[in-house]
TORTOR-730044 format. One record per residue: chain; z, x negated, y of N, C-alpha, C in turn; residue in three letters; residue number from 1. Coordinates in Angstrom, 2 decimals. Atoms other than C-alpha are relative to their C-alpha. Layout:
REM residues N
  unit       nz       nx       ny      caz      cax      cay       cz       cx       cy  code  pos
     A        Z        X        Y        Z        X        Y        Z        X        Y   ala  NUM
...
REM end
This chain:
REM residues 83
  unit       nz       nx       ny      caz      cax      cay       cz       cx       cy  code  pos
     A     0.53    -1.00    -0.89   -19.64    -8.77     3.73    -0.73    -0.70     1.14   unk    1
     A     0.96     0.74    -0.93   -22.47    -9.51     6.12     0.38     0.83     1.47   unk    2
     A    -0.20    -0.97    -1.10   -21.46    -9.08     9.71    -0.79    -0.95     1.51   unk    3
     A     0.51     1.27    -0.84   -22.64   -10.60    12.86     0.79     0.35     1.73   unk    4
     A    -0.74     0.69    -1.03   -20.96   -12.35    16.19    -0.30    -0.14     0.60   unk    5
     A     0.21    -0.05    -1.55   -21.54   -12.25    19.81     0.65    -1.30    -0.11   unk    6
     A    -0.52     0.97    -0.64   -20.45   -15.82    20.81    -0.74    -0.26     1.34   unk    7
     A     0.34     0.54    -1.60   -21.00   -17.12    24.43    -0.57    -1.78    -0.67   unk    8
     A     0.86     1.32     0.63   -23.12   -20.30    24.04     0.95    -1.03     0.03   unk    9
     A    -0.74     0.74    -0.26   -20.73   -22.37    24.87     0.87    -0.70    -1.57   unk   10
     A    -0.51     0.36     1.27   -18.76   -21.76    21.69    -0.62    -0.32    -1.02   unk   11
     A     1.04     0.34     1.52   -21.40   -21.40    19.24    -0.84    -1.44     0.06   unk   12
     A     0.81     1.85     0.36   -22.97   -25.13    19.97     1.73    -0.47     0.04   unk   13
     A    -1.19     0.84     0.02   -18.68   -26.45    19.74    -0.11     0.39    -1.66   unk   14
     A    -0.17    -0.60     1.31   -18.81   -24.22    16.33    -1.53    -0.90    -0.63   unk   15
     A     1.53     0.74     0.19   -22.46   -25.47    15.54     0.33    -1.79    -0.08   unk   16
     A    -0.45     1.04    -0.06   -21.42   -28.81    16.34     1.24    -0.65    -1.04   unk   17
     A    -1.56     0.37    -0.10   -17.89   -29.24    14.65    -0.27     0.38    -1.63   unk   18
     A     0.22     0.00     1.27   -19.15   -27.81    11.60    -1.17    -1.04    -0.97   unk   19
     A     0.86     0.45     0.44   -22.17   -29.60    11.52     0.84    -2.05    -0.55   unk   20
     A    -1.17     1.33     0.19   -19.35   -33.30    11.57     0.90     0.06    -1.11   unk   21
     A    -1.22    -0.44     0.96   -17.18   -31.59     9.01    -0.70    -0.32    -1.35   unk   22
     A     1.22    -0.03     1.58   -20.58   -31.60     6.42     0.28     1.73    -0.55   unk   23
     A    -0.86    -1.68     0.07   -19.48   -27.31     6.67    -1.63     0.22     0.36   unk   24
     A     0.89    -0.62    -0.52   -22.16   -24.97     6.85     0.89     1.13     1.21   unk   25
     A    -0.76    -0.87    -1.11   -21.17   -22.72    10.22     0.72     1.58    -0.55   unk   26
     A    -0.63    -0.78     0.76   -20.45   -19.74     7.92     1.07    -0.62    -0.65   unk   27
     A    -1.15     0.79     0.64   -17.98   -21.61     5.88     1.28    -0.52     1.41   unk   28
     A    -0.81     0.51    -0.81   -16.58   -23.14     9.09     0.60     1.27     0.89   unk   29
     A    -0.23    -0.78    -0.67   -16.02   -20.23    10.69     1.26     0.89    -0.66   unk   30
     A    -1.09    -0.73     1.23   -14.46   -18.27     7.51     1.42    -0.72    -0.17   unk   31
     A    -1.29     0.72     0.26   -12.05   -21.00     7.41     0.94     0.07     0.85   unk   32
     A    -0.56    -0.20    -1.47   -11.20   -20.89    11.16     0.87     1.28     0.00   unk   33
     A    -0.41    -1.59     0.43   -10.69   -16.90    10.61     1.19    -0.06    -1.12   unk   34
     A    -1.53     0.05     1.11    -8.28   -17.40     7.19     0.94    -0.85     0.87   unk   35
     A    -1.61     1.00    -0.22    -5.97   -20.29     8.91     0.21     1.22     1.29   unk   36
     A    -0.17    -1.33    -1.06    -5.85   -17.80    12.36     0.83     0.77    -0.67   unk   37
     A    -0.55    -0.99     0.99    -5.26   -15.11     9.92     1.83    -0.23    -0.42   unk   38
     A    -1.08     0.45     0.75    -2.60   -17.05     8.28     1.21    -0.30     1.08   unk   39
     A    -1.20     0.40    -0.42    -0.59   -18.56    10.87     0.74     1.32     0.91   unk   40
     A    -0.54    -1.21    -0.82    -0.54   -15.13    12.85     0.88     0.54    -0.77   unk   41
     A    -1.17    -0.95     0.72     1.10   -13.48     9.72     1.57    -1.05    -0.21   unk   42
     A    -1.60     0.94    -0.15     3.80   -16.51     9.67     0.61     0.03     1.49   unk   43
     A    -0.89     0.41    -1.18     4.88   -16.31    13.14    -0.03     1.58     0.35   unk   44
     A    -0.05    -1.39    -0.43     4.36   -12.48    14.16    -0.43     1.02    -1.00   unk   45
     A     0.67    -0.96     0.62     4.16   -10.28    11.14    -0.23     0.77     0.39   unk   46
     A     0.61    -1.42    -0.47     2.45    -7.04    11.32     1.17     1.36    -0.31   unk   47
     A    -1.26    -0.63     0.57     5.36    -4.37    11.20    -1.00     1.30    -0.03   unk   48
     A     0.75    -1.55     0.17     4.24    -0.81    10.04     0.47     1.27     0.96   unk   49
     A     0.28    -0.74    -1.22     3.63     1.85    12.33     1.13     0.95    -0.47   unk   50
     A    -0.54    -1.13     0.60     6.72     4.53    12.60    -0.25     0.93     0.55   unk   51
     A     0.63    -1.33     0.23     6.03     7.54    11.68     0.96     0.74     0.48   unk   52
     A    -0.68    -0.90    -0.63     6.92    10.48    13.22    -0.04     1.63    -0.86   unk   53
     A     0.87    -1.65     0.99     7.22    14.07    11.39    -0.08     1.12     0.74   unk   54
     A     0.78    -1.38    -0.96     5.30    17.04    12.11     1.28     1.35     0.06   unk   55
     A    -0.75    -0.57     0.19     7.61    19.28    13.27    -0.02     1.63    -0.48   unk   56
     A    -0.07    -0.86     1.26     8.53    22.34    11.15     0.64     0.99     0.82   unk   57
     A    -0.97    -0.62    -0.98     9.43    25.32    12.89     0.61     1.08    -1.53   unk   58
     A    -0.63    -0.44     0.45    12.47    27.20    10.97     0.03     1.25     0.44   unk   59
     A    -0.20    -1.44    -0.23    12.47    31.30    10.99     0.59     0.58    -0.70   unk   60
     A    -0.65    -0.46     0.63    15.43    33.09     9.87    -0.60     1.06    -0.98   unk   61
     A     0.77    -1.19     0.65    13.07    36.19     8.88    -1.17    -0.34    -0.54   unk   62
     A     1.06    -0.15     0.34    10.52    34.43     7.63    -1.11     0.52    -0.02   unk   63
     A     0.93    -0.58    -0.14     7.84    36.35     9.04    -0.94    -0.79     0.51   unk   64
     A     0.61     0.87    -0.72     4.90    35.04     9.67    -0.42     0.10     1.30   unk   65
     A     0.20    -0.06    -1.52     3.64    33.90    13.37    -1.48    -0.51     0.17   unk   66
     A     1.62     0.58    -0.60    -0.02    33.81    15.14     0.05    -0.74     0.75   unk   67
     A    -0.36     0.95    -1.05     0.63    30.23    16.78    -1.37    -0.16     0.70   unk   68
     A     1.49     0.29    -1.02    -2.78    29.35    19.36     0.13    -1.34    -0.21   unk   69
     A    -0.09     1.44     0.19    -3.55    25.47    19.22     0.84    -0.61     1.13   unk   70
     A    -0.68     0.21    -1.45    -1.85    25.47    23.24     1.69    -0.04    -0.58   unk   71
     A    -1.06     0.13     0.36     1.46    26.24    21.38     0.21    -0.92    -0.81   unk   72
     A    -0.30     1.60     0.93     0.90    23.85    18.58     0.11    -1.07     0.79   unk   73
     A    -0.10     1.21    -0.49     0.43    21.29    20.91     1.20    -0.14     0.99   unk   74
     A    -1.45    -0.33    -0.67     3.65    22.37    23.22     0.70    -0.70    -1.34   unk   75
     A    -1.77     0.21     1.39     6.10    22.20    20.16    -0.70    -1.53    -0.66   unk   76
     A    -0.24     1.71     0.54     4.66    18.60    19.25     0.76    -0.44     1.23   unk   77
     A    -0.46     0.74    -0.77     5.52    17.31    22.61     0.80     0.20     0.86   unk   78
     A    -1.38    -0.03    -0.04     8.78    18.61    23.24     0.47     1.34    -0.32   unk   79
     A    -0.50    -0.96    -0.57     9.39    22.38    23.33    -0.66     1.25    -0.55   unk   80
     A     0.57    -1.26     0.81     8.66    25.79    21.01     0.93     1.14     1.21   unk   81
     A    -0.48    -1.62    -0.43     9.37    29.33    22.34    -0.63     0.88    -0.69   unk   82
     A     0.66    -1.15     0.60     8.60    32.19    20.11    -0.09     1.35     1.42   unk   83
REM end
C-alpha cells in the first residue's frame, strides 16, 4: 500500500542517511523500522480487546409496545429509564 510521511527534516536526512550505510533503499528501511517497533510493542504491551458493554434492553411485563424519543434512548444508556 502506497502511503506517504510528514517527517521533520531532521529525521528524514538520519533515515536518508542510515539507510543509505545499510545498502537499504529508505522504503525498505523504514518498513523494517515499522515491523521491529511493531514487534517489540506487541511483546512488551499487548493490545487487550476493547470491553464491551451491552445495549441495554428494557424488560415490559405487558409487552406493549413504547414510543421511546432519541432524549430517552440516550437517558437509559447512561444511567436511568422511566416509563
Amino acid at each position: 500500500m502506497r502511503t506517504t510521511l510528514d517527517l521533520p527534516d531532521e529525521i528524514y536526512q538520519r533515515v536518508k542517511i542510515t539507510a543509505i550505510e545499510r545498502g537499504e533503499t529508505m522504503k525498505g528501511f523504514v518498513e523494517r523500522a515499522v515491523r521491529n517497533e511493531l514487534a517489540q510493542r506487541q511483546d512488551r504491551d499487548p493490545v487487550k480487546p476493547a470491553k464491551r458493554r451491552p445495549f441495554p434492553v428494557l424488560h415490559l411485563k405487558d409487552r406493549t409496545p413504547i414510543d421511546i424519543t432519541n432524549e430517552q434512548t440516550e437517558e437509559a444508556i447512561l444511567g436511568g429509564f422511566s416509563r
